[in-house]
LOVO-421327 format. One record per residue: x negated, y, z of N, C-alpha, C, O, CB in turn. Coordinates in pm, whole numbers, plus 50000, padded with zeros to 5 digits. Glycine has a CB too. Layout:
LOVO-421327
XYZXYZXYZXYZXYZ...
END
This chain:
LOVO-421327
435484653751958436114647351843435084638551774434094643451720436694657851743435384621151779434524616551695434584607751580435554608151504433884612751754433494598651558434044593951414435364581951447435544574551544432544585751313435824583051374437104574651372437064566851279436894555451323438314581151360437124567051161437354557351066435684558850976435034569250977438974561450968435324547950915434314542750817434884541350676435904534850652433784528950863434154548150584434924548450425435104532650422434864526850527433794555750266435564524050296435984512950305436824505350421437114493450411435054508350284437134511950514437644503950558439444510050624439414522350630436494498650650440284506750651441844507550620441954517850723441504516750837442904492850639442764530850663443264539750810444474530350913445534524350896444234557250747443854532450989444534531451118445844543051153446664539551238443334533151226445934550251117446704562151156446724572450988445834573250902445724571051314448044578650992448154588950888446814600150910446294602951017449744596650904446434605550771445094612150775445614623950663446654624150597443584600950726444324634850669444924644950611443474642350560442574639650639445664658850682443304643050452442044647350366441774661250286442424666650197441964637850266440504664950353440314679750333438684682150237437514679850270440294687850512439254687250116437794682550040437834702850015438604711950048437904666549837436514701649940436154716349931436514712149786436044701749740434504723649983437584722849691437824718149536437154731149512436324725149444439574714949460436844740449508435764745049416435364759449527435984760349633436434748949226434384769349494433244777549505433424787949465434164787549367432244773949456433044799949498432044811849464431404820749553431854822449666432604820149390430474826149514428964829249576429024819549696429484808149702428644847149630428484826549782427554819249882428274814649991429064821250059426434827649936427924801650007429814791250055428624782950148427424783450119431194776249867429024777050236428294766550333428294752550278427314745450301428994765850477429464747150196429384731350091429664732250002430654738949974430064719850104429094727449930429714721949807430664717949780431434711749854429344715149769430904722549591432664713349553432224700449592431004698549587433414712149354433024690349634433014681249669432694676549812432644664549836432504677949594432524683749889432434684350028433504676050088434454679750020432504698150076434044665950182435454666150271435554664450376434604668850441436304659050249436384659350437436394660650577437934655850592438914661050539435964676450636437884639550714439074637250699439384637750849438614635350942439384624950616441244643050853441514648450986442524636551056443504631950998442274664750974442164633451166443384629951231443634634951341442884643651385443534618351249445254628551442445854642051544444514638751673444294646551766448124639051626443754625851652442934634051719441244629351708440704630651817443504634051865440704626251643439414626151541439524630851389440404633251307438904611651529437934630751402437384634451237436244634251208435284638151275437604646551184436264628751081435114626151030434234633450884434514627750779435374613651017433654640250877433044648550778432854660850861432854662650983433924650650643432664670050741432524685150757432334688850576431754684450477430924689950876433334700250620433534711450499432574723750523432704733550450435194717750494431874723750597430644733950656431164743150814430754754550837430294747750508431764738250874431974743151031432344755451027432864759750923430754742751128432184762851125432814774851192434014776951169434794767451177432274786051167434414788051140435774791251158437074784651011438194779451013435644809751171436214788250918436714776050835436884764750840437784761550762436324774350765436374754650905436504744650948437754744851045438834739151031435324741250993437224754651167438504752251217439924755651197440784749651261438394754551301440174763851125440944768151054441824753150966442954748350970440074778950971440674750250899441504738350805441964727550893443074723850855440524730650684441544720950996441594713251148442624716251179443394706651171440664716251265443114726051215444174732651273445574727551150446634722351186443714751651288445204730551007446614731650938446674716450892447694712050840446754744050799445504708150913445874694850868446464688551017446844676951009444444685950793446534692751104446904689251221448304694851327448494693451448445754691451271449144701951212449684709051178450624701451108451744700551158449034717551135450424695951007451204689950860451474677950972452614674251001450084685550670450154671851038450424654651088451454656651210451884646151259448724644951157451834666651256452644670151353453984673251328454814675851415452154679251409454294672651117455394671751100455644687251031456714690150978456064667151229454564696251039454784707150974454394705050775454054694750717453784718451067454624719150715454614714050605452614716150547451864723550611455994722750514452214709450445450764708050414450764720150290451684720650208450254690250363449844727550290449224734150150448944727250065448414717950126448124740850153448894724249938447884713249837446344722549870445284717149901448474713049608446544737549855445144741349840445344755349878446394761149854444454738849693444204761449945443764773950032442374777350012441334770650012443944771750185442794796949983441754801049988441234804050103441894807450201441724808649923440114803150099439264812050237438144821550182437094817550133438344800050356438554836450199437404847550163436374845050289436894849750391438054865750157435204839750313434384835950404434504850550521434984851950634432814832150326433784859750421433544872650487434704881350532434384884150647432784880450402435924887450506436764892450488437364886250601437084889950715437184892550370438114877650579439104866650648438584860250801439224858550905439214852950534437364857850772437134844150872435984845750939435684838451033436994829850800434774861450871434174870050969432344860350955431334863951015435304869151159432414850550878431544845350817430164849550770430434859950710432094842750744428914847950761428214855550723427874854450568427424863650500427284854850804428244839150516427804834650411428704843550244428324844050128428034817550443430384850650335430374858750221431284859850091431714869550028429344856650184431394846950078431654836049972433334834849965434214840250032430864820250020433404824749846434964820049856434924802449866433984795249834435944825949695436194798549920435844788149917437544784449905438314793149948434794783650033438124772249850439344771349783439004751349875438154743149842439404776349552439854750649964440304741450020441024732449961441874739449907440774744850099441294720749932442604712349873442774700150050442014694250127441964700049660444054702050036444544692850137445574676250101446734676750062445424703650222445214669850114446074658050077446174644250210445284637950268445294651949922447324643850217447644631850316447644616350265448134609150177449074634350372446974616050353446784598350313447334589450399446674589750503445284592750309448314580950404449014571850490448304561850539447564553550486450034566550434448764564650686448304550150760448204537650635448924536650536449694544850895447044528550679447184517550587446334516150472446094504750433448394517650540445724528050399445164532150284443904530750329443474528950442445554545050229443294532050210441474526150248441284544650213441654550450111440254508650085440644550350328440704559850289439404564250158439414574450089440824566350411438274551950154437384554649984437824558749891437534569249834436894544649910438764549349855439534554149746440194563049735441014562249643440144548549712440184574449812440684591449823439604599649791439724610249729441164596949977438164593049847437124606949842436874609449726437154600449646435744606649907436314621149677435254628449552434054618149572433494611649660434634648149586433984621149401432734606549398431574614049363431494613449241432964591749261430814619649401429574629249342428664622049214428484609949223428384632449481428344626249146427654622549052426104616449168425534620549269427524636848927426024606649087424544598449153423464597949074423554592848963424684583149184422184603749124421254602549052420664588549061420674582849170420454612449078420034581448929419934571948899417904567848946416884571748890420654572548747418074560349047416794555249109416004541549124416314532749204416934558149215414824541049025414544526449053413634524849152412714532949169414064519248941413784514849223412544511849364412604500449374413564493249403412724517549521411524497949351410414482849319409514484649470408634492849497408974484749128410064474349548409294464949675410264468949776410834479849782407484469049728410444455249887411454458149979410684457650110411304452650204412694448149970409744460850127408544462350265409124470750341410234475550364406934468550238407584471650387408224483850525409294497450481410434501450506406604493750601408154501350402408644515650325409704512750227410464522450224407404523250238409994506050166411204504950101412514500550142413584503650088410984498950018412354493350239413384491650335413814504650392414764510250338412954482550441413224510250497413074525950490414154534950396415284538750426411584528750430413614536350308413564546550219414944537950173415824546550186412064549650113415554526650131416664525050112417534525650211418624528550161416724516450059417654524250354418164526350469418984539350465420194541350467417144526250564417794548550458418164565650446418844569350332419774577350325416904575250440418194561350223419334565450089420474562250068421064566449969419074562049976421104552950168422784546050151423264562350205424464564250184423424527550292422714571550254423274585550288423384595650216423984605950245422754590650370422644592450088422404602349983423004600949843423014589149808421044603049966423494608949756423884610249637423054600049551422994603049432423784624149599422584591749579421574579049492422204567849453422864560449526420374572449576421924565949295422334550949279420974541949266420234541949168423334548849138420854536749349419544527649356419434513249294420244504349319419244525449497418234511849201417924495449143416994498149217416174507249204417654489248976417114486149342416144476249421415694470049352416314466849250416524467949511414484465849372414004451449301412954450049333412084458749343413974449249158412804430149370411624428949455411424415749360412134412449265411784427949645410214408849415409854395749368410164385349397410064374749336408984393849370410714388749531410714380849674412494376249713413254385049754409944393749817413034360349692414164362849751414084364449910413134362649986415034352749711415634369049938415784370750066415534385050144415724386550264415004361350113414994397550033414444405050115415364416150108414884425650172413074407450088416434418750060417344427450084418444420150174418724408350195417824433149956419134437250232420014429350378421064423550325421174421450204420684439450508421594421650380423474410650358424114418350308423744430050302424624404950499425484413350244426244423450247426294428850116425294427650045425884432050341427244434350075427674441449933426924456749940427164465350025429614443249918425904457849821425094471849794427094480849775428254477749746423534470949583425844498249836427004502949827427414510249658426964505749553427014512749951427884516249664428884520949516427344526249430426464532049494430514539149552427214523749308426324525049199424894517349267423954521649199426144542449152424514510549341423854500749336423284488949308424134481949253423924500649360422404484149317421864467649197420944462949325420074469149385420474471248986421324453549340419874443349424419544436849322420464431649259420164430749563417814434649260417674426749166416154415349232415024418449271417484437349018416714404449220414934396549239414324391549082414844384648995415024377849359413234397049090412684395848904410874392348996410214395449095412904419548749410854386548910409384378348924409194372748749409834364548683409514361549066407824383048711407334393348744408394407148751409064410848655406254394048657408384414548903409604425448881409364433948770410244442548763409834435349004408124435048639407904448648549408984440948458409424448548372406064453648470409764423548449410404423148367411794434848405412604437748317410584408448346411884440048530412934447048529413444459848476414564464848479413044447248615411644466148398411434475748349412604480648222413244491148223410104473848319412674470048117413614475448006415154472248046415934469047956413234468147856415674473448210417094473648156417154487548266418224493548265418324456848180416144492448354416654504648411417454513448321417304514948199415584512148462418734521648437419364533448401418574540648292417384537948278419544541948520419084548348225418384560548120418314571148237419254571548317419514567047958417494577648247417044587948330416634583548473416414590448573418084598048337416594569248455415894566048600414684573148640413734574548562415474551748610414684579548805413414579248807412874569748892413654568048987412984590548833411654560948902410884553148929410074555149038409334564849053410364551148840410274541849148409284546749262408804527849306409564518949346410354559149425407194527049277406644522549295405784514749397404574514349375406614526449252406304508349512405844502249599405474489549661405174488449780406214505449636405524477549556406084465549616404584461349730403604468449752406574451949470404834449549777403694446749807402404442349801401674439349896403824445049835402084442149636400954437449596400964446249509401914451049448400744424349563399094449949497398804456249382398734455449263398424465149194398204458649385399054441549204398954438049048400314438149011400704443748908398254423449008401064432149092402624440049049403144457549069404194462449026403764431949149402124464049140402134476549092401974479548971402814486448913401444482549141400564473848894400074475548798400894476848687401104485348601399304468048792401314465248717402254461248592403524467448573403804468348454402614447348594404304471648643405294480748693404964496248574405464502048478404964483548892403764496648668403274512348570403094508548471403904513548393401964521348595402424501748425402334496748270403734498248190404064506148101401884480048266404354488948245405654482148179406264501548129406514506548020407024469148340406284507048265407174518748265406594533748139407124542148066407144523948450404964528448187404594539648074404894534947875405114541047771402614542148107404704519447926405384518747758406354524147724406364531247623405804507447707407654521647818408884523647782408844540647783409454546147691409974515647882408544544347827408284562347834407434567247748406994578747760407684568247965407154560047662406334562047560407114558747443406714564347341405114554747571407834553247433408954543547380410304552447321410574556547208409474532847517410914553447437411834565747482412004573247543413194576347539412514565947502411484578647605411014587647687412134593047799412614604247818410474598347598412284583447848414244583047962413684580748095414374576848189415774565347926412324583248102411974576848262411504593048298410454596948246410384560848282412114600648371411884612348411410174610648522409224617848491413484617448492410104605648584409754604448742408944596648706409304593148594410754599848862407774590048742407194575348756405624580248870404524585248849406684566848551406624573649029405714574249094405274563649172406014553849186405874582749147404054564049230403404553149313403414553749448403294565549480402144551649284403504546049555402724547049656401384541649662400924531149616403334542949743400724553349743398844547849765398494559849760399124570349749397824537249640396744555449774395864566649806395334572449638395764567949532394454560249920394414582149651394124588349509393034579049512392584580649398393794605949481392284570149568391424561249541392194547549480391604538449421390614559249667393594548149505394504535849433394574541549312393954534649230396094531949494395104552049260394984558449132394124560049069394524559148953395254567149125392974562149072391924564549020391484549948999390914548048891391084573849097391614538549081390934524048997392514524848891392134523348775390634503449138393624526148893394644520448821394464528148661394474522848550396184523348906394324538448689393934554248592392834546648472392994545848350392774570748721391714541848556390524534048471390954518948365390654516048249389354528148605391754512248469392354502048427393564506448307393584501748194392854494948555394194512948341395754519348231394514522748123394274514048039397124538848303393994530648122393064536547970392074521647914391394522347811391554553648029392114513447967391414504147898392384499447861391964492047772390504496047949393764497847865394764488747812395944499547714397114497247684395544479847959394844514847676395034521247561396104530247602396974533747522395314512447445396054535047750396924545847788396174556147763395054555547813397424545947922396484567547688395854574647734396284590547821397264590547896395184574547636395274605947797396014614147907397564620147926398124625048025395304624647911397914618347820399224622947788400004612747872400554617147973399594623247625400134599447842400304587647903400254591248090401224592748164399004576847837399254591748115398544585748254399794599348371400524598248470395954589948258399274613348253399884624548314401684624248360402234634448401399564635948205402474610348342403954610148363403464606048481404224610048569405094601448276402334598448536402624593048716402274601148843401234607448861401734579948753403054600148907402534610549058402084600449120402744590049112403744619849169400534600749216400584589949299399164599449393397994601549357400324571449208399604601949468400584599249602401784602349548401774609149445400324608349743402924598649599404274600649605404574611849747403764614549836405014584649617405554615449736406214625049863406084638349828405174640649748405474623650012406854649549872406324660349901405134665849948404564661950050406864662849950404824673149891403114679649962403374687450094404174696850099402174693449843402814684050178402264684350318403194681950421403484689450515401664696750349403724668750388403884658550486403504649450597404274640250622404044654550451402424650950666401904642850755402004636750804402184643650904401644643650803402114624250850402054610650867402144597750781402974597550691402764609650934401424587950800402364573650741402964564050815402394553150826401624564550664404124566150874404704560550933405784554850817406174562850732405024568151045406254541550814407064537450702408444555150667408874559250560408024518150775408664560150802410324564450786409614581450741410064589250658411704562650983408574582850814408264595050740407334596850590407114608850575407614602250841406864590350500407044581950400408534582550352408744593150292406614568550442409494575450359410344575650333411224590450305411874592550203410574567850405411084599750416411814611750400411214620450313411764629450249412034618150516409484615950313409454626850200409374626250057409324634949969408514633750219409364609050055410084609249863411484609149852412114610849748409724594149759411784607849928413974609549911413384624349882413284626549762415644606950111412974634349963413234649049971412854649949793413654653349706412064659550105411564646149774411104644749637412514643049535412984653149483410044630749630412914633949520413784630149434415174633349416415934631749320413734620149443415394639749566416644650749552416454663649476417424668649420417074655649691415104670049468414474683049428414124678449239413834686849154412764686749549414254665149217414614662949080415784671049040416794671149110414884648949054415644680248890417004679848838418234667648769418154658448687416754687948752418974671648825419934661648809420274659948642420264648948587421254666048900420484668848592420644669348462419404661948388419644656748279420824683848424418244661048433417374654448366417674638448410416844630448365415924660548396418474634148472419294620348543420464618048576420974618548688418954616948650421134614248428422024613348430422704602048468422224590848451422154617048356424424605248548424624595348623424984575648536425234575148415425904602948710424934566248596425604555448494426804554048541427434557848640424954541248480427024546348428428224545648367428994533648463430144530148437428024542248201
END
């Protein structure tokens, strides 16, 4: 069974949409999970095994002319022999040939992300994030350097030269990731960002890429231009998770996404 349809774009065939509407204890997805069925592909997952197939079966079932549930429980453990235990409360809804099936899914709240430079690594690292719960402000100096095409849902392509003017209109709870390709528009970036976080204090995150020998000249430079430790202490630089090994642009990339998913969300709140 494979993918069949791409969000945005028009079902081809009647579809059964199968989202996870809510939880308790220990469940394999999240509320908001879905998974859409047809009589013979699908695309998502509500967390597999027997639940899964289970729901497969009754949305395939309804498209065959039988009647649909709006919503089903599943006791994980009890019922379906599961290890995880849990409850999990199914909602089922049919969507007609013709319909864009986007405009059906759960919209997850998006954490709000700024990333300054479209290079190796930021290209990267935005690539992988069109997969993730992220609303991303791009922004480079440079036209031309983001791909074609319409950013996807809570996204901004911005070209700003100097990009730190892009500093006072980020999201409130943005967090900040620092890469472009020159070092004085790093500079300034951090600058711009520690004012404003000094300011109002809405920039959760403010990190760099580079070595601790890049930090340490920037560290010297920020305190002569009257930052001081309280100040300096909002930036991470290195960026990524700790003990990541390599620099390859994509592994780089996976381990500040991992970073910035392990942000609390509540400290980034979604926009508007």
């Amino acid at each position: 069974m494979g993918l069949f349809h791409l969000p945005g774009q028009l079902n081809v065939t009647d579809t059964v949409l199968v989202t996870v509407a809510r939880t308790q204890g220990s469940v394999p997805r999240e509320a908001g999970a879905w998974m859409a069925v047809t009589a013979e592909g699908l695309t998502g997952t509500v967390g597999g095994g027997h639940l899964e197939f289970d729901a497969i079966a009754r949305a395939r079932a309804a498209l065959a002319g039988g009647d649909l549930a709006e919503e089903v429980r599943y006791p994980l453990g009890p019922s379906l022999g599961q290890c995880c235990g849990g409850v999990v409360w199914l909602r089922f809804a049919r969507v007609p040939a013709g319909d864009d099936l986007a405009a059906h899914l759960p919209q997850p709240p998006l954490r709000p992300v700024a990333l300054f430079g479209a290079g190796h690594v930021g290209e990267v690292l935005a690539r992988f994030a069109r997969e993730l719960p992220l609303a991303l402000h791009w922004v480079d100096s440079r036209e031309g350097q983001f791909p074609p095409g319409p950013p996807p849902r809570g996204w901004q392509h911005e070209v700003a030269d100097p990009p730190a003017d892009a500093v006072p209109d980020l999201a409130p709870g943005s967090a900040v990731l620092v890469m472009t390709h020159n070092h004085a528009e790093d500079f300034d970036i951090i600058a711009a960002c520690l004012r404003r976080a000094r300011e109002q204090a809405d920039l959760p995150f403010i990190g760099m890429i580079g070595s601790r020998t890049k930090w340490a000249s920037f560290r010297q430079r920020l305190q002569a231009r009257g930052f001081g430790d309280g100040d300096l202490a909002r930036v991470t630089c290195p960026i990524g998770v700790p003990g990541v090994a390599g620099k390859q642009p994509g592994v780089i990339a996976v381990a500040v996404l991992a970073q910035m998913l392990a942000l609390p969300l509540a400290a980034q709140p979604a926009p508007d």
